[in-house]
C-alpha angles and dihedrals in degrees: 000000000000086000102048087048085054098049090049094055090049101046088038104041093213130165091223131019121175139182108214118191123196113238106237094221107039093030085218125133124249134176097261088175120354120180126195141029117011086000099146086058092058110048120106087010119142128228124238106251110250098010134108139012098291088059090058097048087050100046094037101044084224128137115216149190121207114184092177106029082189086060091060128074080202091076123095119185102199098117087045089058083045099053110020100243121130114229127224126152124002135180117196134179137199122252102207146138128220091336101319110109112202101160147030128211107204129192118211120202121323112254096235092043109249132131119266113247133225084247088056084047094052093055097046085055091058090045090050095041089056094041082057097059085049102050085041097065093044088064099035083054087046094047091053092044096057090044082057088051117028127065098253085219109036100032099231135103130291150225093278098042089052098044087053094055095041089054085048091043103050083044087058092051105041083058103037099026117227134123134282113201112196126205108205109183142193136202103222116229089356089157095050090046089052085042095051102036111018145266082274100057091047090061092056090059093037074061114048092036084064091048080058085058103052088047096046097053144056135265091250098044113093114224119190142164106255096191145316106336094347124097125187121207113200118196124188131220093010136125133239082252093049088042085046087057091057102048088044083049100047084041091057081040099055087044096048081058090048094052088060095085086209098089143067099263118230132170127207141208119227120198113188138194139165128203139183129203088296101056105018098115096061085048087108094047096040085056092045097054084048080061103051091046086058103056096042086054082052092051087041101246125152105239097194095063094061101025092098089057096048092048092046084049082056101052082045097058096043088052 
């Protein structure tokens, strides 16, 4: 994109050139590159909905020449005010796609002060049509690669995606040392709660138990949906004490919602364990049998009768 902003201001001459994009969930224009004077002012910032002439370009899908901004009530000099730079003449043209329009490219007064021409325009248009298709394919690859990696319901990640960064992390550990600390949960009774209310009702709390989740951990730590109605939080470089803190936190957390009396009420069952480089690699099944230990406390089984067993099944497996 740098280049094509760079071949416009050679081929155009003007005093100011700008990419706006338009942002997906506000629908609102921002400077997404801007070249020229008082450019530093301008980037990142966002347009005034329903102002200016890149608003109407957007919301219009037109392309325009204005020789007299001050001739047109479609002018708005907010950014000049901003800036400092005094406005004449722009010509602006729509990114889009079939008939979405989700950017503008807009020319700022000519160098050598003339008026732009329909010719320039035209070639601004071809230039717009093929950045576009560019653009175009950078969100349509990003698009499919947050549907590989993201929990289409609870808008975390998922199995793969945390399967990717375990592998990267306990290599991490087994060269540099450290501990990895691994949350495995569990949603208790989920199949009752989808029986008796509905499969509905059992995404709303598949939902805001993963909005516990995303309050409850650190930027660095990696939260996913594992399967069906059980989540995994891995956090690196933390010890067994630090990753207790956070169970103990997403568990006062769970209650706290609970306690609401607005929403549907769940439990969970957290299993935890912590590795260094020379266990690292069981890290997934150690957190799993926790889990396990903690659910058959919940149902008031006795583990260690059957401990033996579980472990032997185990061997067995991995036979």
């Amino acid at each position: 994109m740098y280049y094509v902003m760079d071949k416009i201001g050679a081929i155009f001459a003007p005093l100011n050139w700008s990419l706006l994009l338009k942002d997906k969930r506000t629908g609102q224009l921002y400077f997404k590159i801007v070249v020229g004077v008082s450019a530093d002012k301008l980037k990142g910032k966002r347009v005034p909905k329903g102002r200016g002439i890149a608003n109407w370009i957007a919301e219009s899908g037109q392309s325009v020449i204005i020789e007299d901004v001050k001739k047109d009530s479609r002018f708005n000099d907010y950014f000049d005010k901003l800036t400092g730079f005094e406005t004449k003449s722009i010509i602006g043209v729509p990114l889009k796609t079939e008939n979405t329009v989700f950017g503008v490219i807009e020319l700022v007064n000519k160098l050598n002060g003339n008026n732009f021409t329909p010719y320039e325009l035209n070639i601004l248009r071809t230039i717009a049509d093929f950045t576009a298709i560019a653009i175009g394919r950078v969100y349509y690859y990003r698009a499919l690669k947050r549907m590989a990696t993201i929990d289409p319901l609870t808008r975390i990640g998922n199995r793969r995606v945390f399967e990717r960064v375990f592998n990267r992390e306990a290599a991490r550990c087994k060269r540099y040392g450290g501990e990895v600390s691994l949350l495995m949960i569990d949603i208790n009774d989920f199949k009752d709660i989808n029986d008796q209310f509905g499969h509905s009702a059992g995404d709303i709390v598949l939902k805001n138990f993963a909005k516990i989740l995303r309050q409850s951990v650190r930027k660095v730590d990696v939260i996913a949906r594992y399967g069906g109605d059980e989540f995994v939080v891995l956090m690196p470089n933390t010890p067994e004490k630090k990753a207790e803190k956070v169970k103990q936190r997403i568990l006062t957390k769970i209650e706290r919602y609970n306690k609401s009396g607005e929403v549907l009420p769940f439990t969970v069952s957290i299993g935890l364990h912590s590795a260094g480089p020379e266990n690292v690699d069981d890290l997934l099944l150690d957190a799993d049998m926790d889990l396990y230990r903690q659910k058959i406390k919940k149902e008031e089984i006795n583990y260690e009768d059957i401990s033996e067993y579980i472990e032997d099944f185990i061997a067995e497996e991995g036979d």
